[in-house]
N, C-alpha and C positions, 0 to 999 in steps of 0.2 A: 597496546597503544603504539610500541614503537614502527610495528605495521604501515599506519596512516602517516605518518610523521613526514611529509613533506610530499606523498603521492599527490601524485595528479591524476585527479576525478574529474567526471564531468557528471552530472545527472540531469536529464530531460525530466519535466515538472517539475524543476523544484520549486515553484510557488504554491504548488499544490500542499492537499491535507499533508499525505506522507513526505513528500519529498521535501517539503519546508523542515518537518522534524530529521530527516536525512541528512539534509544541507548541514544544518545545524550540531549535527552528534558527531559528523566529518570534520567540518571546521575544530570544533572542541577537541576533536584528536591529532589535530595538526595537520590534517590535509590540505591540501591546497585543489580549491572545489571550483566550479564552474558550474553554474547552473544553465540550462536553454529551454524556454517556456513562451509561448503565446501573451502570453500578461501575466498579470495578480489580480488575485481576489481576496476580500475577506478571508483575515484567518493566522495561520502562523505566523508566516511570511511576514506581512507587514506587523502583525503586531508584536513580535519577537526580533525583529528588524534584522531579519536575516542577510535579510540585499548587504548590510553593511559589513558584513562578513563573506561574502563569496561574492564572484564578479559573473554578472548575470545578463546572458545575450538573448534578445529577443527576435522570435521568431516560429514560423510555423514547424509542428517534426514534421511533415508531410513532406518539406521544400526539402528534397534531397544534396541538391547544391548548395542551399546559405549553411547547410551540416556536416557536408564534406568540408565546405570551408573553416569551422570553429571546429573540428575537429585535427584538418591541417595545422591551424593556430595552436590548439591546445596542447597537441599531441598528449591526449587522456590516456592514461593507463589501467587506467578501471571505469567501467562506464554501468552506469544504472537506469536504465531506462523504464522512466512512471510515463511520463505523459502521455494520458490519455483521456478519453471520454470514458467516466469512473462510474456512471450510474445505469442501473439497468431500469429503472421508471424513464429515466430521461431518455436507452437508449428508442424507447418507446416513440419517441414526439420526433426523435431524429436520428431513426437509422441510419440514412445514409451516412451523414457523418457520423456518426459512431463509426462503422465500418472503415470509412477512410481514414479519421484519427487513430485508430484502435489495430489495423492491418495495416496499411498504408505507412503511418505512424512508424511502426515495427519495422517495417525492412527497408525505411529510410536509414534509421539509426542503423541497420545492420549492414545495408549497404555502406556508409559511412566507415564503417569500422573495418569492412573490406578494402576499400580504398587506401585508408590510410596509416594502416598497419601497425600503430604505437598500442593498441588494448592488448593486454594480456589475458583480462578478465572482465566478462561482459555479465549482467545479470536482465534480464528481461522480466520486472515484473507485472505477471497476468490477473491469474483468479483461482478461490477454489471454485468458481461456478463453471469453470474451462470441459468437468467432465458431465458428462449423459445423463439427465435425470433417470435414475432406475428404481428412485424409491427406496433407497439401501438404509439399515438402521446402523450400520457397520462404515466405518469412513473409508472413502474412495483413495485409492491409491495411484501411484504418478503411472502407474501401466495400466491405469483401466481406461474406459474408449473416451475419448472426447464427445462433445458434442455443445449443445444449446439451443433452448428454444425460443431464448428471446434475441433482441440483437446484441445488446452486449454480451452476454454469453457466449454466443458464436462468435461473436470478433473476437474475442478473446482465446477462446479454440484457434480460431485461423490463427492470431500471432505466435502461438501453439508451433502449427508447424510453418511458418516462416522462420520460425527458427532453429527447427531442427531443420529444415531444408538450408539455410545459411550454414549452418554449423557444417554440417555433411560437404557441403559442397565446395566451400571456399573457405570458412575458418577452421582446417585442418592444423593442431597447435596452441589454438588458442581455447580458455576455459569461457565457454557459451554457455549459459544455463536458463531456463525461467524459474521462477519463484511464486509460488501459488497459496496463496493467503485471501483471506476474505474475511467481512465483518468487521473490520478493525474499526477501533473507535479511540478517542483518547482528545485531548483538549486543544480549542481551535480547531474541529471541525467544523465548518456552518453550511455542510451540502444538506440542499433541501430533501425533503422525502426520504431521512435517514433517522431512525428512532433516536441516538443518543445524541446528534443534534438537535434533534426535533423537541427532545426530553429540557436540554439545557436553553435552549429557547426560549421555553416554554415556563420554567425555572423562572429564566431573566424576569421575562416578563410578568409575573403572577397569571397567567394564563394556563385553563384546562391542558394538559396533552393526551393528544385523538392518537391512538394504536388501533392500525387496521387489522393484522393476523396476530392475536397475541399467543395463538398455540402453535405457531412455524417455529421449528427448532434453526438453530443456528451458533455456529464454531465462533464464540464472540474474543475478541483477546483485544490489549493495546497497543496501541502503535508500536510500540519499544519494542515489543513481543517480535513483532514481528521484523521493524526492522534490525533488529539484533539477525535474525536469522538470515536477512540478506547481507550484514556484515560480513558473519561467520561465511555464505556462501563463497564471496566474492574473495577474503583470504586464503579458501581451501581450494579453490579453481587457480589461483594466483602459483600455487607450489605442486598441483597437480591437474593436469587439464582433462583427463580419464573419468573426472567427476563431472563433466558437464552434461548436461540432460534435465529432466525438470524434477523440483524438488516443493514438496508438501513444507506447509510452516504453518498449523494448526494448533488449538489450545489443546490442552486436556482434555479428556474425553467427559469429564465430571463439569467440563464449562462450555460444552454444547446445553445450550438453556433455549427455554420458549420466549421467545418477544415478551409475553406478557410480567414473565418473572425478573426481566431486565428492569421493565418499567418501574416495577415493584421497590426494586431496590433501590434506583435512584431515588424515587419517591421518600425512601426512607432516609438515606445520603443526603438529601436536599428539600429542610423541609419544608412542608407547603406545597409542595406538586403533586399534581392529584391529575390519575388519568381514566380514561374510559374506552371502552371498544368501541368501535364503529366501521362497519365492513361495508365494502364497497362494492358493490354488484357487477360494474361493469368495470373493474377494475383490472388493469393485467394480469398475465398468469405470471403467479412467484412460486420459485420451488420451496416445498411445505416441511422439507426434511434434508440440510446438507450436516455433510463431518466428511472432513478428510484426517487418513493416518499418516501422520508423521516421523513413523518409524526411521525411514530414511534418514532424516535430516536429524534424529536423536540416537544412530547408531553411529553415522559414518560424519557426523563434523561434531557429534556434541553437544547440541544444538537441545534447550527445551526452555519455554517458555519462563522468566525469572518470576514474572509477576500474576498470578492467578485473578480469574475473573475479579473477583472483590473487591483485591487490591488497586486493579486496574481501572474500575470503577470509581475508587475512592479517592483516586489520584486524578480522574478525569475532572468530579467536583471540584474536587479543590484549586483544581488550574481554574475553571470556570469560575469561581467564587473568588478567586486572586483579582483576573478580570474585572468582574464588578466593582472589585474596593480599589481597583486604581491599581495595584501592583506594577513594578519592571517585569513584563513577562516575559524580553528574555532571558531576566536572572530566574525568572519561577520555572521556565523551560528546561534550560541548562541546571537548575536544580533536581527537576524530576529524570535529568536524565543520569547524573552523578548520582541519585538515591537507586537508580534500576541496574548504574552497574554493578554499585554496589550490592546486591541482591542474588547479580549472577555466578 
């Protein structure tokens, strides 16, 4: 804890899914946060009233200048860069920006941090989708080839190396890292065309929920999960900068599950939800089989997931069902995040 106790943070997205829970678990620890995001939408953010706890500047990450400026202002000593275009259905409808929030986005912030010199420790979070579909039943690790065949996925590889080309080139000293996580899920998500939103939705409303692939395997863990491990990274870059380069932050290998077996459980979690396949023909290409290993990040910081699929699931409901009956959700937030440390 005593770590955070009065740092200065900045994080890009934090009105976003993760970075709202980010903002949040920072603040709790005593940091003194900053957030910089395009807007808000549905979801943590407002409904855990996070704004009132961190001081929160709007604007695009693209505009390299109004970033150099709040970063002038803030002079951030740890800086977490989310904000981005998150979906890969979505990046579907709109490439181009995908691309330019997603690349663009990425060496805005990095530039920024070259310019004005106060980060010690930068964490760039991308994707596990960042490496080459190969079809592997073995998870991918942070030296095998990048690639992607959709656009998110490839933006996500480019910011890849944007930032080992910033790191290399100009932040010689400072701890530069990405962080490559996927599938996360966990309470106040509401991106459309994501199962366990899609699932609690669907919940709310007494309505069917439609699963398109329920036999694609996928790395599913909770937010906490994950962002514990960009905590953890951003402390261990902070004391040693030798560690920057990209780092896996994957569940358990017994909690890569099939879509459908997810559905399942929530179903059971939450009762009354009841779902069905329905495959879509002309549908995008999604990759059928990811797991990345995280040996990395569970040998050299320590680093392993507190809360297993189930858990993480169970806690997901319950934030949702808090929701519905009217609860303070950011006492029921800050709740679940005091029962995960305690776990760790």
């Amino acid at each position: 804890m005593s770590f955070w106790d009065g740092r200065r943070v900045l994080v890009t997205g934090h009105t976003g899914f993760k970075g709202a829970w980010l903002a949040l678990w920072l603040s709790a620890r005593g940091a003194d946060v900053a957030g910089y995001s395009a807007g808000t939408a549905p979801g943590v953010f407002e409904l855990a009233r996070v704004g009132e706890l961190v001081e929160s500047v709007e604007g695009d990450v693209r505009d390299v200048e109004r970033l150099t400026g709040v970063f002038r202002e803030r002079q951030p000593e740890v800086v977490f860069h989310l904000a981005a275009q998150p979906l890969v259905r979505r990046s579907y409808e709109i490439p181009f920006e995908t691309f330019e929030a997603n690349v663009i986005g990425a060496a805005a912030v990095l530039e920024a941090v070259r310019r004005t010199g106060s980060a010690r420790s930068v964490v760039n979070v991308t994707s596990d989708k960042v490496y080459a579909d190969r079809g592997w039943v073995w998870g991918y690790r942070e030296r095998d080839r990048l690639g992607g065949s959709d656009p998110y996925s490839a933006s996500k590889a480019c910011s890849e190396l944007v930032t080992a080309a910033y790191r290399a080139s100009f932040l010689s000293g400072v701890g530069v890292a990405s962080a490559r996580a996927g599938n996360v899920f966990g309470g106040g998500d509401f991106a459309a065309d994501r199962l366990v939103p899609d699932a609690m939705r669907a919940a709310a409303s007494e309505t069917e929920l439609v699963v398109r692939n329920p036999s694609s395997l996928r790395p599913w863990q909770h937010v906490l999960n994950a962002l514990s491990g960009y905590l953890s990274l951003a402390e261990a870059l902070w004391e040693d900068d030798s560690l920057a380069g990209p780092w896996n932050f994957g569940p358990a290998r017994d909690d890569v599950r099939p879509v459908g077996w997810i559905a399942d459980r929530l179903s059971a979690l939450w009762d009354g939800l009841e779902w069905r396949a329905a495959a879509e023909p002309d549908a995008p290409h999604e990759t059928r089989m990811l797991a990345v290993d995280s040996a990395k990040a569970r040998s050299l910081l320590g680093w392993a997931p507190a809360w297993d699929l189930e858990a993480g699931l169970r806690q997901t409901v319950e934030w949702h069902r808090a929701l519905e009956e009217g609860d303070d959700m950011r006492e029921r937030t800050l709740a679940q995040i005091r029962v995960f440390e305690s776990a760790r």
